[in-house]
C-alpha positions in Angstrom: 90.9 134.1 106.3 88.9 136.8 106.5 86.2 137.9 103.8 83.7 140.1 102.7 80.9 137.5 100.1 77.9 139.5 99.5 74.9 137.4 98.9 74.2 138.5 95.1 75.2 140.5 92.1 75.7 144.5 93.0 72.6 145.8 90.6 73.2 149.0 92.9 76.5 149.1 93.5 77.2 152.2 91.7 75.2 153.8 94.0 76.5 152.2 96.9 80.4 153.3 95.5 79.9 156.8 96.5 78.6 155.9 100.2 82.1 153.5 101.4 84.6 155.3 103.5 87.3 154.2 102.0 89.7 155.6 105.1 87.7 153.5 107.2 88.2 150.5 105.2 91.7 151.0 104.6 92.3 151.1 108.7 90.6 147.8 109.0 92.5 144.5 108.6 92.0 143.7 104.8 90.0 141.6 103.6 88.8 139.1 100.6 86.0 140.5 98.4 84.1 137.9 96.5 81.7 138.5 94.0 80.7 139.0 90.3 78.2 141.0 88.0 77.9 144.6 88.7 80.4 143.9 92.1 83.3 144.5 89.9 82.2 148.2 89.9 83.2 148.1 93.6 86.6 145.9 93.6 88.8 148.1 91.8 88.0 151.0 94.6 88.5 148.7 97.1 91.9 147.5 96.0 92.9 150.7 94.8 92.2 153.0 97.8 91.7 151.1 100.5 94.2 147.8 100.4 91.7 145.0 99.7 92.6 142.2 97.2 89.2 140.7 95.9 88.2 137.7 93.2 85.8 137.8 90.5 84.0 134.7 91.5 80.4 133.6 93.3 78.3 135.3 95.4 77.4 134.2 99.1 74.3 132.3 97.2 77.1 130.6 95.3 79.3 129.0 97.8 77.8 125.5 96.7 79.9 126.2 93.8 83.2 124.3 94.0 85.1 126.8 92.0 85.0 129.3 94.9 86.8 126.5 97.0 89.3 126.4 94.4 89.6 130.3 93.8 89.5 130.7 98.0 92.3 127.7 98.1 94.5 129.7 95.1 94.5 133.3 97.0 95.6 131.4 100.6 98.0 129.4 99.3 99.5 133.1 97.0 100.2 134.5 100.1 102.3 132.3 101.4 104.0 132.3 97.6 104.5 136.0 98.0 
């Protein structure tokens, strides 16, 4: 599985929102985007106009957290569900 897990919370992502080619994005092969905090303010454009499903859940600096196994787990196994 594929999967975009930036390493922190997106203080800036608002400012980064305006920047993302979302045509370009959609013609890549979609992918996961994980992350919290202000990274919400990027997952609803991403799904939206360019195809990509994400989860509200850690950060790269997270993955030590055993709820992203479970989350990660959860959206593989919905696919197949589908």
């Amino acid at each position: 599985m594929a999967a975009v897990i930036p390493p922190w919370g997106g203080e800036f992502a608002i400012e980064v929102l305006g920047r993302l080619d979302f045509d370009r994005l959609r013609e890549a092969s979609p992918k996961w985007f994980s992350g919290c905090s202000d990274l919400s303010t990027i997952q609803v454009p991403l799904l939206l106009r360019a195809g990509w499903a994400s989860l509200h859940g850690p950060n790269l600096m997270q993955l030590w957290d055993p709820a992203l196994d479970w989350q990660l787990d959860r959206a593989t196994l919905s696919q197949f569900l589908a």
